[in-house]
C-alpha positions as CSV (number, residue, x, y, z in Angstrom):
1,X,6.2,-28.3,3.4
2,X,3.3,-29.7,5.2
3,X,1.9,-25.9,6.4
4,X,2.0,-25.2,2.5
5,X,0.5,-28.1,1.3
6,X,-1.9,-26.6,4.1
7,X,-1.8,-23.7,3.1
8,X,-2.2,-23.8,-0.7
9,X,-5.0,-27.2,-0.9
10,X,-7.8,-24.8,-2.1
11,X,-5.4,-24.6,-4.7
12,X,-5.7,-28.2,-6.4
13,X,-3.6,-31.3,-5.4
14,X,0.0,-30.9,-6.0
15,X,-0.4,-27.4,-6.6
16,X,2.7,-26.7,-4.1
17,X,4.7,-29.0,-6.2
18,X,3.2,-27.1,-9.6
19,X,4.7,-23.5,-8.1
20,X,8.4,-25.4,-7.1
21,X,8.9,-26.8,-10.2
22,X,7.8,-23.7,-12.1
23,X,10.0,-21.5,-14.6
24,X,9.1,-17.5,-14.3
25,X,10.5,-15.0,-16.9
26,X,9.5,-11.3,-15.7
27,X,10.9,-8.8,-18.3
28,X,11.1,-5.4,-16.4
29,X,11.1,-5.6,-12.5
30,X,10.2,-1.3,-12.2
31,X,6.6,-1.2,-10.8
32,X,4.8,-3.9,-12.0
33,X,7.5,-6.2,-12.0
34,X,8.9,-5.7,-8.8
35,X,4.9,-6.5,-7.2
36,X,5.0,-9.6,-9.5
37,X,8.3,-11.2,-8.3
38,X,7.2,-10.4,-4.8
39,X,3.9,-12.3,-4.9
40,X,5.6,-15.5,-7.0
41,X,7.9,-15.7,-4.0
42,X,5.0,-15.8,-1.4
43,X,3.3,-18.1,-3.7
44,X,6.4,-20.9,-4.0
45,X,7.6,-20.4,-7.6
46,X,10.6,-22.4,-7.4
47,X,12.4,-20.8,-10.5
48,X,12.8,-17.3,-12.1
49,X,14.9,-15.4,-14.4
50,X,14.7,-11.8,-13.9
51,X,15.7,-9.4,-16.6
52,X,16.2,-5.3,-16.2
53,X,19.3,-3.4,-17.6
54,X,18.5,-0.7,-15.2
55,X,19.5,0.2,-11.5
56,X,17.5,1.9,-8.6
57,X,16.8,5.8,-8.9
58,X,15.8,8.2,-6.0
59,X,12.2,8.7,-8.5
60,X,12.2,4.8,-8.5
61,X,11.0,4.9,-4.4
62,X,7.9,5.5,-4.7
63,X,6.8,2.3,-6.7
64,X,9.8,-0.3,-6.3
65,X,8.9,-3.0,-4.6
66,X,11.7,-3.6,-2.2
67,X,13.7,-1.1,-3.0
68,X,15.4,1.2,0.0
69,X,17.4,5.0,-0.1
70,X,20.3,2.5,0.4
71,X,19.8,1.2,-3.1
72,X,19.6,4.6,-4.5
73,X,23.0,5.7,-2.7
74,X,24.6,2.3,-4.1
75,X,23.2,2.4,-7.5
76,X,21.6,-1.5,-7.0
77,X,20.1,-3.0,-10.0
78,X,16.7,-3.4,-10.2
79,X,17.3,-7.5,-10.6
80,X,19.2,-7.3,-7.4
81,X,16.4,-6.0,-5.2
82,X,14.1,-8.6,-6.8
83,X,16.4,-11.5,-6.3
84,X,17.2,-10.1,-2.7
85,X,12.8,-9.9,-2.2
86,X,12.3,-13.3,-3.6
87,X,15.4,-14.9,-1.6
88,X,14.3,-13.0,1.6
89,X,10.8,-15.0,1.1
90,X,11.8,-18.2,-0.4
91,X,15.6,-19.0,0.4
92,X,15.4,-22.4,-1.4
93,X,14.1,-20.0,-5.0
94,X,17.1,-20.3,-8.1
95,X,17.4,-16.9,-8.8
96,X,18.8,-16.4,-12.4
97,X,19.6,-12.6,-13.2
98,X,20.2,-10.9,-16.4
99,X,21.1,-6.9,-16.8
100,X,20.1,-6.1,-19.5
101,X,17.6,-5.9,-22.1
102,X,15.4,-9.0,-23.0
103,X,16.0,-8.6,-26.4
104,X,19.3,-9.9,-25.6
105,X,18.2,-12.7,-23.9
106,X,16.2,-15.0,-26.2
107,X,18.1,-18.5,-25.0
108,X,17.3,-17.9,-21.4
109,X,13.9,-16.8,-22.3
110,X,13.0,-20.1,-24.1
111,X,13.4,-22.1,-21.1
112,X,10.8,-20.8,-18.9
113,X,7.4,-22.2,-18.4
114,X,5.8,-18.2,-18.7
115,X,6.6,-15.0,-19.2
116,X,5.7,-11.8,-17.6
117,X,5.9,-8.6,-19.2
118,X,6.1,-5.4,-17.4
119,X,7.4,-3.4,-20.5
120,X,7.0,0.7,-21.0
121,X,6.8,0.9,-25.2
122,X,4.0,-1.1,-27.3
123,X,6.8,-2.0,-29.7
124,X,8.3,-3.8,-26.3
125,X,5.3,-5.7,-25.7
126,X,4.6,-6.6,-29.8
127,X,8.2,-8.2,-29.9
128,X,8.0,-10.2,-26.8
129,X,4.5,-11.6,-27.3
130,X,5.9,-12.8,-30.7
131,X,8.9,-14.1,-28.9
132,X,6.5,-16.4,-26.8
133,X,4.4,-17.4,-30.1
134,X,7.8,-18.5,-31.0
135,X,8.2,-20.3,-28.3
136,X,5.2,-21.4,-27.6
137,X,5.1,-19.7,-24.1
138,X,2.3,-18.2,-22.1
139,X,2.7,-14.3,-22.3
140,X,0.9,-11.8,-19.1
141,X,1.1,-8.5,-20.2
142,X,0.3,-5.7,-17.8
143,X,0.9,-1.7,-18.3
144,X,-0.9,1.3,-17.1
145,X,-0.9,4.9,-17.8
146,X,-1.7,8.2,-16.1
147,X,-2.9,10.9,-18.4
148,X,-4.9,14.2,-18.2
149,X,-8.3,15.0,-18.4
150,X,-9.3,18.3,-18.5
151,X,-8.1,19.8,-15.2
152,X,-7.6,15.8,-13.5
153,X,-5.8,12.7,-14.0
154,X,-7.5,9.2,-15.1
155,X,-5.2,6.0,-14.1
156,X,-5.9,3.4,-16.7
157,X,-4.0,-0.2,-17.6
158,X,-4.3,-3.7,-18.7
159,X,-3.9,-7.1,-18.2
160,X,-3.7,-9.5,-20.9
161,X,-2.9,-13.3,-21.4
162,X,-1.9,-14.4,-24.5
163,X,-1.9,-18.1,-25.1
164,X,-0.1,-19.9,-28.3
165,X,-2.3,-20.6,-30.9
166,X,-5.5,-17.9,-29.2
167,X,-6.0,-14.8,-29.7
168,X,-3.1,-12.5,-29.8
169,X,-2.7,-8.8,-28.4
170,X,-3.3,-7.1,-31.7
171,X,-6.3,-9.5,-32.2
172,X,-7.8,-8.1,-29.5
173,X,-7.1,-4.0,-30.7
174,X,-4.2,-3.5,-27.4
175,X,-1.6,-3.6,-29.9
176,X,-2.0,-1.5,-33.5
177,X,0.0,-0.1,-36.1
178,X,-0.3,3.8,-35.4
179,X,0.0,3.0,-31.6
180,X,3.3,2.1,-32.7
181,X,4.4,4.5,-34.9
182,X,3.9,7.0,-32.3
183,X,5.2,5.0,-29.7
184,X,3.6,6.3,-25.9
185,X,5.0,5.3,-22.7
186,X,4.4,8.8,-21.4
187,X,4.5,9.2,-17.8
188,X,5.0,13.1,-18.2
189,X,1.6,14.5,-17.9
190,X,1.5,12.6,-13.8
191,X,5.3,14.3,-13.3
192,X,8.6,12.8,-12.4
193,X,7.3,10.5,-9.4
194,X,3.3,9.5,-10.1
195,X,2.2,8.2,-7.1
196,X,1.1,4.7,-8.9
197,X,2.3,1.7,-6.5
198,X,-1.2,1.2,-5.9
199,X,-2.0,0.9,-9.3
200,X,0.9,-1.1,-10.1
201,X,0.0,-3.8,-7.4
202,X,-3.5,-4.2,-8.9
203,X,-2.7,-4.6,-11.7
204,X,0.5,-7.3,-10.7
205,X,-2.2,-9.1,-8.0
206,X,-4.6,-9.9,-11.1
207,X,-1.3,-10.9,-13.4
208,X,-0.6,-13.5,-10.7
209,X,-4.3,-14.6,-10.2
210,X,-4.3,-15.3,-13.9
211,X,-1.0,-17.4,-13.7
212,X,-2.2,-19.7,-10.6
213,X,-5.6,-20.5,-12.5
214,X,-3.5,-21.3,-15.5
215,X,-0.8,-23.6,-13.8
216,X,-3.0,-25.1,-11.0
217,X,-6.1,-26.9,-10.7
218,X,-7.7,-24.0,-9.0
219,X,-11.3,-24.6,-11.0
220,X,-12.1,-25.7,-14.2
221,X,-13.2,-22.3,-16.1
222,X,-9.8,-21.5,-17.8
223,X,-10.3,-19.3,-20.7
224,X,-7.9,-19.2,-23.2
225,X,-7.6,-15.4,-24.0
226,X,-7.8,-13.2,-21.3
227,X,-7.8,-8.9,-21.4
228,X,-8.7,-6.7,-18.4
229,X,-9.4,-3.4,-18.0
230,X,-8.0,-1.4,-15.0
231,X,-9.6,2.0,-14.2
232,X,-8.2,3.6,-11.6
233,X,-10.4,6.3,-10.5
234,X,-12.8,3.9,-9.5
235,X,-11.1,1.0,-8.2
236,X,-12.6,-1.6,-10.9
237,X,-11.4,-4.2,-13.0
238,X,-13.5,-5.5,-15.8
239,X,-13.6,-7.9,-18.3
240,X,-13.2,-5.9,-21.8
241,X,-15.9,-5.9,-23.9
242,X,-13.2,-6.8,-26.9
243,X,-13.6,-10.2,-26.0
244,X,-16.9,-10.9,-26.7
245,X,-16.4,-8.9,-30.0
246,X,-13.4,-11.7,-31.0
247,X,-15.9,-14.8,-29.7
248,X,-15.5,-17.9,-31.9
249,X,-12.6,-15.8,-33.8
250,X,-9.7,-17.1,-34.8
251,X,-5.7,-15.6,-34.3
252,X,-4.7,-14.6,-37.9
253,X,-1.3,-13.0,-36.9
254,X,0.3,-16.1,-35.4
255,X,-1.9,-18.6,-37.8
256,X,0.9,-20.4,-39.2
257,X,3.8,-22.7,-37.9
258,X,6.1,-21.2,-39.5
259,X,8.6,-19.7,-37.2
260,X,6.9,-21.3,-34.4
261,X,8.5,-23.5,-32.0
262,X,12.6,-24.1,-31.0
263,X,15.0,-26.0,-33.0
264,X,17.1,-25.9,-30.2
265,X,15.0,-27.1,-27.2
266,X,16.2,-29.3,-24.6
267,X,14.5,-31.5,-21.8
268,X,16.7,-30.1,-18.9
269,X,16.2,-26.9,-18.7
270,X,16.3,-25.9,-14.9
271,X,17.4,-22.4,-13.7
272,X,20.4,-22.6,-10.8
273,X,21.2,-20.0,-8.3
274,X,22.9,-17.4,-9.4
């Protein structure tokens, strides 16, 4: 404890005791997921429920944090090789597992203190983010996508915080109606195996700077709404220009309370090992 405290005072005062006490939701533990849960772990986060129906595939090597040829021979669940990373780090971690889809999970998902979402589809993200407004949760969104252009391939992707009561995801143009209707989590035009881990762990590292600033006293400049760009090709991440569009703007999607908030919330609401 002390070489933490040692470790982590740049961080604020009691900012080891911040990460212990913390509740992680991480929807989707493929790519992005599996970086995030990695980097929680080294960071202390005492608490985190992990949700992915899916198990390990030979095409899931090249990008799964912590995944092994084992895995792919034993058919492991993608939860199991993030519960088995986060343990290896932080033995004293309650790991709570769920396989299967987060839609299904909405009373595990009101107890934690953020989520992250790691989701392929738009419609995905849309739902969840209105499942934190419900619940008044802090929602990271991060995605990427290779696509063709011309006779090359540009590497784009996002991160997002969404805040209760800011601006929301479709506030800020991520999230529209004919993006939905045609619905594009295409990873087609990279092949079977894109070659994206690196990607994938930029994009996870800035999630996770995002959520120390907002738990810790790390410095005073918290903004509310937050949307990066990712590109790629050049190695950058910038702030998106859609922000300063939506200054002094108001949220009209989630501007009510109705629907907002949980009936059934309790006080104790810790995670134990599972």
């Amino acid at each position: 404890m002390k070489e933490a405290l040692k470790r982590q005072s740049f961080l604020g005062e009691g900012s080891d005791l911040i990460h212990a006490d913390c509740i992680a939701g991480l929807a989707g533990l493929g790519g992005g997921g599996s970086h995030i849960a990695q980097q929680l772990a080294h960071l202390g986060v005492g608490n985190f429920l992990l949700i992915d129906p899916d198990r390990v595939e030979e095409t899931n090597l090249n990008r799964l944090v912590g995944a092994t040829h084992r895995d792919v021979l034993k058919a492991t669940r993608k939860t199991a090789v993030a519960k088995r990373v986060i343990k290896g780090i932080n033995p004293q971690a309650a790991v709570k597992t769920a396989n299967k889809k987060w839609q299904e999970c909405h009373e595990l998902i009101r107890g934690c203190d953020v989520i992250f979402g790691c989701l392929d589809t738009y419609r995905d993200r849309s739902e969840l983010e209105a499942l934190a407004r419900r619940y008044l949760i802090p929602y990271v969104d991060i995605g990427m996508d290779v696509h063709r252009v011309g006779e090359e391939f540009a590497v784009t992707g996002q991160i997002i915080l969404s805040m209760p009561g800011e601006l929301c995801m479709r506030c800020l143009g991520f999230l529209r109606d004919e993006l939905l209707e045609r619905e594009a989590a295409k990873y087609g035009d990279a092949g079977g195996r894109p070659q994206i881990v690196w990607a994938n762990g930029a994009l996870a590292s800035a999630a996770v700077g995002i959520f120390t600033q907002l738990l810790t006293p790390w410095h005073r400049k918290h903004e509310p709404t937050i949307y990066l760009e990712y590109e790629g090709n050049s190695q950058t991440v910038t702030r998106s220009n859609r922000l300063e569009y939506m200054r002094d703007k108001e949220c009209k999607h989630f501007s009510t309370a109705d629907g907002l908030g949980d009936p059934f919330w309790a006080p104790v609401r810790r995670l134990r090992p599972a």
